[in-house]
Every structure is written in C-alpha cells, then in structure tokens.
PDB file of N, H, CA, C and O in Angstrom:
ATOM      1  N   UNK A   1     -42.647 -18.561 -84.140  1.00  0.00           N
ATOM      2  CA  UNK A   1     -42.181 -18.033 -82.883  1.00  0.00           C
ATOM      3  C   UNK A   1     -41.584 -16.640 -83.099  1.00  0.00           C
ATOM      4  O   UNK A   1     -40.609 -16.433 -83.822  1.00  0.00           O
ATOM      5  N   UNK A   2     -42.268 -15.672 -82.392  1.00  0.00           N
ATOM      6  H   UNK A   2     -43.060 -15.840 -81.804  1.00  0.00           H
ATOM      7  CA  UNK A   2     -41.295 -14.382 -82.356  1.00  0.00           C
ATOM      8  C   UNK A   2     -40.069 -14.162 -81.941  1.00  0.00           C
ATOM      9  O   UNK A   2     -39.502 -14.954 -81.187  1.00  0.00           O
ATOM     10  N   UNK A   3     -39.487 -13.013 -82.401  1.00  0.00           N
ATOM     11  H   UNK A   3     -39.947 -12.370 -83.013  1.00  0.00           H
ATOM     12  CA  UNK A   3     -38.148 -12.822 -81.673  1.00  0.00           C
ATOM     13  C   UNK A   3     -38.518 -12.614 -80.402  1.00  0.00           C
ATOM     14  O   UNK A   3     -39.731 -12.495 -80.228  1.00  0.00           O
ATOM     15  N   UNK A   4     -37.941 -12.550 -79.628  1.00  0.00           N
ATOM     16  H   UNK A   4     -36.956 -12.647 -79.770  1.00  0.00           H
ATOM     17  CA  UNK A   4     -37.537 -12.054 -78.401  1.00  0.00           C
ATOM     18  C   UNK A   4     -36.813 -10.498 -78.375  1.00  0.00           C
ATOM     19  O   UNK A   4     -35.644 -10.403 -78.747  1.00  0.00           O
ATOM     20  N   UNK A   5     -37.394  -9.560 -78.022  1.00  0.00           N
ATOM     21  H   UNK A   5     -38.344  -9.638 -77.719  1.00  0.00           H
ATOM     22  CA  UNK A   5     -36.144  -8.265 -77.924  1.00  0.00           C
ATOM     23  C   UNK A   5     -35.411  -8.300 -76.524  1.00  0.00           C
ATOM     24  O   UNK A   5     -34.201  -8.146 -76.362  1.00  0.00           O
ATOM     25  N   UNK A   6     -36.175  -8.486 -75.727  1.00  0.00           N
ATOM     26  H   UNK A   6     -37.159  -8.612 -75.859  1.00  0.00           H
ATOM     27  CA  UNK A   6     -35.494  -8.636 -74.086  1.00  0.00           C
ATOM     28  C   UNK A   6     -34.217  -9.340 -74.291  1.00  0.00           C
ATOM     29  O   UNK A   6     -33.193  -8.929 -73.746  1.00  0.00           O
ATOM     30  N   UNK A   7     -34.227 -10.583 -75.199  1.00  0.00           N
ATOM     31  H   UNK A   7     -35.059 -10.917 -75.642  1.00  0.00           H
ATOM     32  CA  UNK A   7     -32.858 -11.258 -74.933  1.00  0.00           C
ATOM     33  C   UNK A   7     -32.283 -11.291 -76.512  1.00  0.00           C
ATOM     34  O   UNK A   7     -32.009 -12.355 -77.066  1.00  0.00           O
ATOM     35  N   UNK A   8     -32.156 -10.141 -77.082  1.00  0.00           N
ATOM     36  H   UNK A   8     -32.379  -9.276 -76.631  1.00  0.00           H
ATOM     37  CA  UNK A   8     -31.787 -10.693 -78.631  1.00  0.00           C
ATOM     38  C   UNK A   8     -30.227 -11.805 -79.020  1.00  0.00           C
ATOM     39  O   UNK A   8     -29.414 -12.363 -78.283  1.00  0.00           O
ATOM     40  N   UNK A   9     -30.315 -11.764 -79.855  1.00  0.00           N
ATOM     41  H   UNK A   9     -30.975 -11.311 -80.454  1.00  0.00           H
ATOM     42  CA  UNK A   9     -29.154 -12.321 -80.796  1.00  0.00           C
ATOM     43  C   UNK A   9     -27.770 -11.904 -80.997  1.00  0.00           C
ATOM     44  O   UNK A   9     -27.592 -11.794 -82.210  1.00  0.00           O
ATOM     45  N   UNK A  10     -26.495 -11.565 -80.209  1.00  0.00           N
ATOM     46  H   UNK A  10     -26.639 -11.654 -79.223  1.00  0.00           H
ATOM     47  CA  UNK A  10     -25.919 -10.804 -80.262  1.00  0.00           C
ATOM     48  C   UNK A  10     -24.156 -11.424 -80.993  1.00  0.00           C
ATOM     49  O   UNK A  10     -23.632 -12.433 -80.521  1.00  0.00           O
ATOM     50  N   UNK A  11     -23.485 -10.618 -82.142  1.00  0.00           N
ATOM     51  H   UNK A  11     -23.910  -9.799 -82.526  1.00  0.00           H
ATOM     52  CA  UNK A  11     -22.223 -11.858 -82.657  1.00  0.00           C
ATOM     53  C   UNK A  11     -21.669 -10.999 -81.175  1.00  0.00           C
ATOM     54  O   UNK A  11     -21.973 -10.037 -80.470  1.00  0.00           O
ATOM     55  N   UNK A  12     -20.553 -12.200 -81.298  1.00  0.00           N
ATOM     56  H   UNK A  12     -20.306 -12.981 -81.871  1.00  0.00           H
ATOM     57  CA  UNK A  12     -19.095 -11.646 -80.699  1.00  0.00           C
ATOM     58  C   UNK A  12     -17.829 -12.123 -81.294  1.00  0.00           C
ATOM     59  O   UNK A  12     -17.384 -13.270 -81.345  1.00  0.00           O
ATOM     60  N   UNK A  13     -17.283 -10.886 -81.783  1.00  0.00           N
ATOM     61  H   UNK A  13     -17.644  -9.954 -81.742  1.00  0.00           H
ATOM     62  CA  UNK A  13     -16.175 -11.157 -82.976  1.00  0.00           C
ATOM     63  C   UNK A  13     -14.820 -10.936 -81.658  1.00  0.00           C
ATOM     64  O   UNK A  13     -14.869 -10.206 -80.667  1.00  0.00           O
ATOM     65  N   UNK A  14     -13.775 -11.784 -82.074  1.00  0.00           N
ATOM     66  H   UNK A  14     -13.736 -12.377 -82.878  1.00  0.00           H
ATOM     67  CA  UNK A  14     -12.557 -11.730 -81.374  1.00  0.00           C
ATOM     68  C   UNK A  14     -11.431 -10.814 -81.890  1.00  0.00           C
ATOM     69  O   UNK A  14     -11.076 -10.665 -83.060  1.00  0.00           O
ATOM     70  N   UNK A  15     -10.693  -9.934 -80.216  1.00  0.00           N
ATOM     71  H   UNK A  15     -10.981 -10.055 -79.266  1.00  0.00           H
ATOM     72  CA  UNK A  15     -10.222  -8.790 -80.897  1.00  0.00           C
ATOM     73  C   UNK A  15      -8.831  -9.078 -81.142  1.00  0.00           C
ATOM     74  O   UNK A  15      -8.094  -8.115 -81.353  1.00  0.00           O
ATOM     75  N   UNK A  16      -8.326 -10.293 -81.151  1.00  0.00           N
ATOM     76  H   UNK A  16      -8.925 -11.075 -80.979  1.00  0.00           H
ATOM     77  CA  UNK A  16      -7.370 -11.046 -81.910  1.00  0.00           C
ATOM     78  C   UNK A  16      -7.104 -10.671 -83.466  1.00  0.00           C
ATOM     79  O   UNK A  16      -6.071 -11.022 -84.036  1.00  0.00           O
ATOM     80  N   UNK A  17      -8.065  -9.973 -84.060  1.00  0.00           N
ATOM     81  H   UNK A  17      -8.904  -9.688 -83.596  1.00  0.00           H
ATOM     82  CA  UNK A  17      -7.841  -9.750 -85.771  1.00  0.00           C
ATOM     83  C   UNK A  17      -8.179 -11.109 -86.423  1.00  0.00           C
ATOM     84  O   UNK A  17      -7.433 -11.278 -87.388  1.00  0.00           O
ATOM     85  N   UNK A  18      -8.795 -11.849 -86.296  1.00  0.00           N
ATOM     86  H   UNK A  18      -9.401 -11.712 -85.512  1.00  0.00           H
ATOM     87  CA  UNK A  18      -8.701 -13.487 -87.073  1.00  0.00           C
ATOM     88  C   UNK A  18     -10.146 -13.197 -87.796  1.00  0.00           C
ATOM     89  O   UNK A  18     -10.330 -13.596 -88.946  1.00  0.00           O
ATOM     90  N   UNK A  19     -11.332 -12.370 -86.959  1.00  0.00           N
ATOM     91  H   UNK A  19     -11.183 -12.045 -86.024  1.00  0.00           H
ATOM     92  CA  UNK A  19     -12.559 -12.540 -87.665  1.00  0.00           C
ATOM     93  C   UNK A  19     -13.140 -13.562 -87.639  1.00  0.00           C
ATOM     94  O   UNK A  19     -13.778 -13.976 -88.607  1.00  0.00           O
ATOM     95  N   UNK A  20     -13.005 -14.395 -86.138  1.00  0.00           N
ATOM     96  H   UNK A  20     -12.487 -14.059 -85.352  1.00  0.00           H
ATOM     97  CA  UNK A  20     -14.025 -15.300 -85.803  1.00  0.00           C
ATOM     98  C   UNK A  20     -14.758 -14.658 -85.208  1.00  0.00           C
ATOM     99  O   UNK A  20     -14.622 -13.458 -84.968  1.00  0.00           O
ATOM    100  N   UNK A  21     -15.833 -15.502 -84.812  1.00  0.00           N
ATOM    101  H   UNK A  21     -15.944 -16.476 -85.007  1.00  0.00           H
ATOM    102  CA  UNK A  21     -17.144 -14.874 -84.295  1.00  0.00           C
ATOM    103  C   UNK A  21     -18.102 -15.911 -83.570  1.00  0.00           C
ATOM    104  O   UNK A  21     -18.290 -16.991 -84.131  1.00  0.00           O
ATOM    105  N   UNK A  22     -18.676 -15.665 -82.439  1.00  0.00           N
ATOM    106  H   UNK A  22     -18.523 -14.788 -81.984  1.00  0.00           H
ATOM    107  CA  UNK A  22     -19.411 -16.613 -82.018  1.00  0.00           C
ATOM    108  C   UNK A  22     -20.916 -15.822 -81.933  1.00  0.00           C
ATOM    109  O   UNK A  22     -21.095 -14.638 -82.220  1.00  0.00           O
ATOM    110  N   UNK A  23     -21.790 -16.633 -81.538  1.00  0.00           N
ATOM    111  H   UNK A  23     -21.644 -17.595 -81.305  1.00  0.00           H
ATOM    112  CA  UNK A  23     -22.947 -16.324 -81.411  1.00  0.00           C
ATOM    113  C   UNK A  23     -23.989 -16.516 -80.653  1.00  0.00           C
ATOM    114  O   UNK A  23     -24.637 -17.536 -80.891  1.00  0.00           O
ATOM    115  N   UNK A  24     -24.415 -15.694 -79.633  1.00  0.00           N
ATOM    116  H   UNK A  24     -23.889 -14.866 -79.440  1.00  0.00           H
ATOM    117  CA  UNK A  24     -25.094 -16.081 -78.636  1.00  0.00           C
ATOM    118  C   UNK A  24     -26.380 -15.025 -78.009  1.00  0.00           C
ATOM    119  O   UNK A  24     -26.424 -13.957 -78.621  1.00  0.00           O
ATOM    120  N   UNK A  25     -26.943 -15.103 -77.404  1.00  0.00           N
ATOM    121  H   UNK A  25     -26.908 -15.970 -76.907  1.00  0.00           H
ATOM    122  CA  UNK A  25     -28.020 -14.208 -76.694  1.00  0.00           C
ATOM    123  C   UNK A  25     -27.506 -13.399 -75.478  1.00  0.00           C
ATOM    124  O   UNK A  25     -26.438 -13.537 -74.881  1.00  0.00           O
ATOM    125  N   UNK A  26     -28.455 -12.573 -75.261  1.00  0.00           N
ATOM    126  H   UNK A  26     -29.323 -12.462 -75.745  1.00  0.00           H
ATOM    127  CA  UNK A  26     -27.876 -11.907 -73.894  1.00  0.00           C
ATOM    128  C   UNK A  26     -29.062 -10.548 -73.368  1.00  0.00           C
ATOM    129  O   UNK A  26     -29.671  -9.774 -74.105  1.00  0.00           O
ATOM    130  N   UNK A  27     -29.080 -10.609 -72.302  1.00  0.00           N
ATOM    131  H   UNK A  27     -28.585 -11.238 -71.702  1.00  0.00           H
ATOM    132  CA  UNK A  27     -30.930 -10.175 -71.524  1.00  0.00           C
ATOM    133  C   UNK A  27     -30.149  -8.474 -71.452  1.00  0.00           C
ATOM    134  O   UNK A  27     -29.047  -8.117 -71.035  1.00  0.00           O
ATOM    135  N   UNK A  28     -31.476  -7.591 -72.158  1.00  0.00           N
ATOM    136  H   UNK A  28     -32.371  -7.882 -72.496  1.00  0.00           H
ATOM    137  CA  UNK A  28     -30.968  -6.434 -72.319  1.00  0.00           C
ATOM    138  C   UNK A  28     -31.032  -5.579 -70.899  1.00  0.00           C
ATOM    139  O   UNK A  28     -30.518  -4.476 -70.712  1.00  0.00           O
ATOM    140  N   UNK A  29     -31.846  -6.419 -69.878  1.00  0.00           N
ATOM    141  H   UNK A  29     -32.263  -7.315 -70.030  1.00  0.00           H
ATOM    142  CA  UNK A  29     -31.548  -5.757 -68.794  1.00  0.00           C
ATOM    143  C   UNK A  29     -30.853  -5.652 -67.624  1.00  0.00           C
ATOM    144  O   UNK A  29     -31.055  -4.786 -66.773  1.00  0.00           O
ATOM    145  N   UNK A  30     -29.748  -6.831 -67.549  1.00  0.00           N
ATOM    146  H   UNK A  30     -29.585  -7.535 -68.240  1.00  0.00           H
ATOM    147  CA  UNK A  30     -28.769  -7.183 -66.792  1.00  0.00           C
ATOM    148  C   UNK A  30     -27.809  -6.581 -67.667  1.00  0.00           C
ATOM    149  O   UNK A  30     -26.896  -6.194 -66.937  1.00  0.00           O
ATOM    150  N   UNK A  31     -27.508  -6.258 -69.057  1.00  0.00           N
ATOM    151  H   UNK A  31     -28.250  -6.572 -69.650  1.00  0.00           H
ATOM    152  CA  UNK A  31     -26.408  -6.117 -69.476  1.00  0.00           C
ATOM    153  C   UNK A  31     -26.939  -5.230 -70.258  1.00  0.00           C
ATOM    154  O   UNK A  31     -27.595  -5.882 -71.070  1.00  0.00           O
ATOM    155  N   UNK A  32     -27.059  -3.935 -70.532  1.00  0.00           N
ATOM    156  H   UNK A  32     -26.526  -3.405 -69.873  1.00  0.00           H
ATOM    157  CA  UNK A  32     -27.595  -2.597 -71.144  1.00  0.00           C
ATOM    158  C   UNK A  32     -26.135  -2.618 -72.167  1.00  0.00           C
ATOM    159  O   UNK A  32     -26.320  -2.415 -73.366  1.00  0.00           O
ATOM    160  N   UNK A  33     -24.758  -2.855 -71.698  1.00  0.00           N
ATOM    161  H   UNK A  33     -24.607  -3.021 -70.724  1.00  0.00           H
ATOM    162  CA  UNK A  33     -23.542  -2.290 -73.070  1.00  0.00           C
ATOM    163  C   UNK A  33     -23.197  -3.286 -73.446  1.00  0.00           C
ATOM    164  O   UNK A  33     -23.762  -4.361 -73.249  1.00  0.00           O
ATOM    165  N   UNK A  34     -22.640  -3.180 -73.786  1.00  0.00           N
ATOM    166  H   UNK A  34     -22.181  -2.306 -73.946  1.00  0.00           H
ATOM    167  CA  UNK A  34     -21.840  -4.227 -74.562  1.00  0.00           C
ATOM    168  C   UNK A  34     -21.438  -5.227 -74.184  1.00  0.00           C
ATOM    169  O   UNK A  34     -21.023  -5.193 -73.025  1.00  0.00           O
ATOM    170  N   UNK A  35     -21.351  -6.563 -74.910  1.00  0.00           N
ATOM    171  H   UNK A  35     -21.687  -6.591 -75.851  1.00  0.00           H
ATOM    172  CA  UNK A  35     -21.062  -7.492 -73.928  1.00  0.00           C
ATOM    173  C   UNK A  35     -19.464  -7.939 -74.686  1.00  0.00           C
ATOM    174  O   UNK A  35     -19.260  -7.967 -75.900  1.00  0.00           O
ATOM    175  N   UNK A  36     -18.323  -8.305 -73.460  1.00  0.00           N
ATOM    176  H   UNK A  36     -18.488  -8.283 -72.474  1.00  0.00           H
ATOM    177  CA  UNK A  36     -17.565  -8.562 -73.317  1.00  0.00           C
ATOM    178  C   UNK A  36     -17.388 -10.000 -72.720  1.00  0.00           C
ATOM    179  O   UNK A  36     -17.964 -10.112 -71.638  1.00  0.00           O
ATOM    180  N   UNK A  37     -16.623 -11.333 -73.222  1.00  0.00           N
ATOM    181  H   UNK A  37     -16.155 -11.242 -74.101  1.00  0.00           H
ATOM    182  CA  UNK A  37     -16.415 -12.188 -72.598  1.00  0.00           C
ATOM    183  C   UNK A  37     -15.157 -13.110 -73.324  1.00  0.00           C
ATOM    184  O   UNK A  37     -15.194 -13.663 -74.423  1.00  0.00           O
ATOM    185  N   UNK A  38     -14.025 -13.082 -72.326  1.00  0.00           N
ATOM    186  H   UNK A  38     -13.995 -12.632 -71.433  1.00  0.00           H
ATOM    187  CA  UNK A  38     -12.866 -13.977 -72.811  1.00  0.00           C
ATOM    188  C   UNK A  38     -12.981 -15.343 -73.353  1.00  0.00           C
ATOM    189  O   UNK A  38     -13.021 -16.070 -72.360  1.00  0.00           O
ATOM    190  N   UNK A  39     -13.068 -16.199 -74.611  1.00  0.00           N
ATOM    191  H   UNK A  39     -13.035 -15.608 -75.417  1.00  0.00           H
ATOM    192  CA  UNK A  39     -13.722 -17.378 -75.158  1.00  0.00           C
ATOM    193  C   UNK A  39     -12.297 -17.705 -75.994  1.00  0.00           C
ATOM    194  O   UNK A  39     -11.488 -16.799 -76.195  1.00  0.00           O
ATOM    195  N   UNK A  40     -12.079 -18.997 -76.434  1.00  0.00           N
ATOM    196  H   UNK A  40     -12.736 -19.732 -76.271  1.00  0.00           H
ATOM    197  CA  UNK A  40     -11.288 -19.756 -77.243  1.00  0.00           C
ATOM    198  C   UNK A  40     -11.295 -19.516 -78.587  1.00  0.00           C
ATOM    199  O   UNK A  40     -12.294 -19.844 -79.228  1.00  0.00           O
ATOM    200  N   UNK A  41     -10.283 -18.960 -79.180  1.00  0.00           N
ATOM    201  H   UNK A  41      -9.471 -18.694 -78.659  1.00  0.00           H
ATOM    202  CA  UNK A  41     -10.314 -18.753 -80.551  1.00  0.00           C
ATOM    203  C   UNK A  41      -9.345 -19.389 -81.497  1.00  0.00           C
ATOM    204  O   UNK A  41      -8.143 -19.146 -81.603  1.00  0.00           O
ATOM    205  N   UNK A  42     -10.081 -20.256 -82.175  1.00  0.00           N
ATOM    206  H   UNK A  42     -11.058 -20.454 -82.090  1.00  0.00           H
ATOM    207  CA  UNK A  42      -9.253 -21.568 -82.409  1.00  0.00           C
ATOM    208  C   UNK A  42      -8.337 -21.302 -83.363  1.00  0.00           C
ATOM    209  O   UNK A  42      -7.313 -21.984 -83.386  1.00  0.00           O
ATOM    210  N   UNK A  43      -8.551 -20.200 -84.380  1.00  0.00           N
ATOM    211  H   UNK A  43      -9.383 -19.646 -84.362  1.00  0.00           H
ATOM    212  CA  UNK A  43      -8.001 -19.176 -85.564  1.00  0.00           C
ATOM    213  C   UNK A  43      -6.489 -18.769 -84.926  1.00  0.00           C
ATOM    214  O   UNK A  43      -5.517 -18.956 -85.658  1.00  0.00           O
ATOM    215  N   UNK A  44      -6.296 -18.269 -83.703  1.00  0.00           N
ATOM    216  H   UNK A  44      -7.085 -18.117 -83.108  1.00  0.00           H
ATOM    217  CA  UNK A  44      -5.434 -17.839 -82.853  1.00  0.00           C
ATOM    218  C   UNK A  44      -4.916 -19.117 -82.380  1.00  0.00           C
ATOM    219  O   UNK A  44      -3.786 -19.276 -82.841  1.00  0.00           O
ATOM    220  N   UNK A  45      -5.276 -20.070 -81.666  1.00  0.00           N
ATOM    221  H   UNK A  45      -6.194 -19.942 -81.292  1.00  0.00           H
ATOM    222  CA  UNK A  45      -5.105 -20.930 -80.488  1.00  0.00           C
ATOM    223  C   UNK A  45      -4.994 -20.593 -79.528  1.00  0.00           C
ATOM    224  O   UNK A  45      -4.128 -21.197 -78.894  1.00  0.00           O
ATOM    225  N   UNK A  46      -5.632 -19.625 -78.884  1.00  0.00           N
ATOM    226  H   UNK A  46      -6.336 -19.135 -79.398  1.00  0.00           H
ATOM    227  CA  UNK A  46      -5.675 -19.268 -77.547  1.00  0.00           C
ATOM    228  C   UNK A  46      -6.965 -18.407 -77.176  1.00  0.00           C
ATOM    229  O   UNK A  46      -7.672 -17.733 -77.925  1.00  0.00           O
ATOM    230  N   UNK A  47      -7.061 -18.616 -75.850  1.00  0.00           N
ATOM    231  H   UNK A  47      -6.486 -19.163 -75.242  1.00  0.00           H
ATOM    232  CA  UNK A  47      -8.138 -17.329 -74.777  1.00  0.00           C
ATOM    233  C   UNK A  47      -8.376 -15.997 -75.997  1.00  0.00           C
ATOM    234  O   UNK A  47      -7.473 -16.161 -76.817  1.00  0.00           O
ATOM    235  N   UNK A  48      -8.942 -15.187 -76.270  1.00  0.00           N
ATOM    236  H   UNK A  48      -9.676 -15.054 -75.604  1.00  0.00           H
ATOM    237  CA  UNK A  48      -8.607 -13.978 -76.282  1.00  0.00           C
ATOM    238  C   UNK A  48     -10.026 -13.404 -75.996  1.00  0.00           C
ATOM    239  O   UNK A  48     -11.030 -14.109 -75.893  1.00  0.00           O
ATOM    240  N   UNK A  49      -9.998 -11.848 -75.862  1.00  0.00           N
ATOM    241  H   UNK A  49      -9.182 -11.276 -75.945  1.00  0.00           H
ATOM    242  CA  UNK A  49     -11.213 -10.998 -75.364  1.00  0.00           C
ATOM    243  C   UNK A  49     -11.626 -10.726 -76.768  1.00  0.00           C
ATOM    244  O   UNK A  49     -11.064 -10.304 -77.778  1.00  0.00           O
ATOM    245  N   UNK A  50     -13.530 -11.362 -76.258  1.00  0.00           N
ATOM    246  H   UNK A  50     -13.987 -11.705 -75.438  1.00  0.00           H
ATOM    247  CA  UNK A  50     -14.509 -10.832 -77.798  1.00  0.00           C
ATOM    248  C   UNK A  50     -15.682 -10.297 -77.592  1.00  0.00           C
ATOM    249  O   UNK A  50     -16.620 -10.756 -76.939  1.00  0.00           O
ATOM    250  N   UNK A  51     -15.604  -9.326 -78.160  1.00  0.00           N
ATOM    251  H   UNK A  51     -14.841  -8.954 -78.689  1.00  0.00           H
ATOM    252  CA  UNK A  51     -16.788  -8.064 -77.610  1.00  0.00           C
ATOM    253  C   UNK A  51     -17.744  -8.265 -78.811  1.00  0.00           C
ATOM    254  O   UNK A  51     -17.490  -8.582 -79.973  1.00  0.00           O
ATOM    255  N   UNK A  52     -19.198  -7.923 -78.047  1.00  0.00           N
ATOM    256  H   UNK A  52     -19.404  -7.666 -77.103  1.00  0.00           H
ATOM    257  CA  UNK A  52     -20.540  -7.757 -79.249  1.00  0.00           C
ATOM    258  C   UNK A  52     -20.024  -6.556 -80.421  1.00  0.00           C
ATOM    259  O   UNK A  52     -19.164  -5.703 -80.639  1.00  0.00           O
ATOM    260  N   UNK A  53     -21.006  -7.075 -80.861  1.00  0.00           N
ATOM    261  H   UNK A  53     -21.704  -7.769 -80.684  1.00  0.00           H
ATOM    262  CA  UNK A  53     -20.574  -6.300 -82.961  1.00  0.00           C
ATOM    263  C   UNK A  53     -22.153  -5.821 -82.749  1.00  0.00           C
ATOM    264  O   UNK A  53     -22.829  -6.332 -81.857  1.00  0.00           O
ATOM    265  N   UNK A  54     -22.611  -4.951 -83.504  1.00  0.00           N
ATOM    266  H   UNK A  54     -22.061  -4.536 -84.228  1.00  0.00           H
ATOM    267  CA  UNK A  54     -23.248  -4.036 -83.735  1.00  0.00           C
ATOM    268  C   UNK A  54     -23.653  -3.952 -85.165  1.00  0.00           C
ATOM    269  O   UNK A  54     -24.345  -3.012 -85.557  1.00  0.00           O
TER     270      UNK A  54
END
C-alpha cells in the first residue's frame, strides 16, 4: 500500500516540555499549517496544547 501524501503522518509533541508525542494523520488541504490540538498528557497529568513537529 502506498503512502498517501494528501493525508500524511504527522507527530504532535506537547508544549508542556515532557516530550510526549502522539501520532496521527491530517488532510493537507483543509489544514495547509500546522496542526494544533489540546490532548491529555499523561507525563504532565493534564490538557496541554501539542503542535505538529516537522
């Protein structure tokens, strides 16, 4: 199976400092920058904001 580029593979590391990271997809044409989304960071114990890594 090929990749997909339309929807690649994108981490999202939490800007908490802990250096977790989750991992998920995301469609390059609804969302052209960066993706941003508030998720559970269990390293922390709490909410915090985790932006795509590059």
């Amino acid at each position: 199976m090929a990749r997909n580029e339309l929807r690649p593979i994108v981490k999202l590391r939490s800007t908490a400092g802990t250096g977790y990271t989750y991992v998920t997809r995301k469609n390059r044409r609804n969302t052209p920058d960066r993706l941003q989304l508030r998720k559970y960071d269990p390293v922390a114990r709490r909410h915090v904001l985790f932006r795509e890594e590059r």
